[in-house]
C-alpha positions, 0 to 999 in steps of 0.5 A: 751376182754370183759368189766369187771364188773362195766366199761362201754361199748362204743355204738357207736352212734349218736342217744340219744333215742337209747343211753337211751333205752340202758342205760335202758335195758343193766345192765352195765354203757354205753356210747355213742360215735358218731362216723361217720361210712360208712355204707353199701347199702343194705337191709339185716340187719346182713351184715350192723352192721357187717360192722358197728362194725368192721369199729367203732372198726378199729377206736376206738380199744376198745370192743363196741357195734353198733345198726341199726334199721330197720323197713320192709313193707310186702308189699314192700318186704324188704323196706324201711328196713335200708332206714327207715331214708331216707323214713321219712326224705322226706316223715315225718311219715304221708307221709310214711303210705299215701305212703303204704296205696295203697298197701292194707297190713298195716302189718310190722316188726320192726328189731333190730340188735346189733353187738358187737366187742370183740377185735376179732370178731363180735357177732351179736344180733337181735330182731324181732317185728311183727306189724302194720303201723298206722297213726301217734299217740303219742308224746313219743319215736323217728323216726318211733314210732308213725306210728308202733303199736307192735302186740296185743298192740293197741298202737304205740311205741310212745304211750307207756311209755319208760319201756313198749316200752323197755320190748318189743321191738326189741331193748330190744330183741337185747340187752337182748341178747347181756347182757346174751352173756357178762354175760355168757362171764364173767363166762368164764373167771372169776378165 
């Protein structure tokens, strides 16, 4: 139940940032859907938008795509990881690193994982990006751009004009994985 060529592919997502960013890297016509999903408390990425996926296709029943994002001190484990949200939400970007700074170990990684529901099951997709918390630089970009610099970039996301963040993101990783899964799909089932 793969999308045929040339239709769309439903992203179950409120987040238009995210929306472009897909639109730019996926070579297919997407289509945001917001959609309010419960999601999972937990701190491992796969679990989260497996849960997520399954739940988006139980209401919608068409193929689809979800997206979670979640970005992890080294000197904290695996926080904030998918708390990500919350963190800035009370502390704002500059409040984030103030908080990390104590630790000594500005070093982070930024991960992406996509799941994609084809009618049957879910096909999970992730992206990895090592790199630095810096305080806050850039105007471009959304959530926690402007404080992760991409190793060997010196520059944050948020710097980075949008097809250079996309060639090299984590998000980009995910998604470049999920096109060739549905391209290779295609061949499979094409007469």
């Amino acid at each position: 139940m793969n999308p045929a060529p040339g239709k769309t592919l439903c992203f179950v997502t409120s987040n238009a940032g995210k929306l472009r960013e897909a639109e730019a890297i996926l070579p297919l016509p997407v289509q945001g859907v917001s959609l309010a999903l419960e999601e999972l408390q937990v701190t491992a990425l796969q679990p989260l938008v497996r849960h997520k996926a399954a739940q988006a296709f139980r209401r919608l029943g068409v193929p689809l795509l979800v997206e979670d994002t979640v970005l992890v001190f080294t000197a904290w484990g695996d926080l904030p990881g998918p708390f990500i949200k919350f963190f800035l939400r009370g502390l704002g970007p500059a409040g984030l690193v103030r908080a990390l700074e104590p630790a000594g170990d500005l070093s982070a990684e930024a991960l992406c994982g996509v799941g994609y529901h084809d009618g049957w099951r879910v096909h999970y997709f992730q992206g990895r990006v090592a790199g630095r918390i810096v305080p806050p630089r850039g105007s471009g970009g959304f959530g926690w751009d402007a404080i992760f610099e991409p190793a060997g970039s010196g520059r944050t996301y948020a710097e980075l004009e949008p097809e250079a963040k996309n060639a090299k993101s984590m998000r980009a990783q995910a998604l470049t994985k999920l096109a060739e899964f549905l391209t290779e799909q295609g061949k499979r089932t094409m007469p």
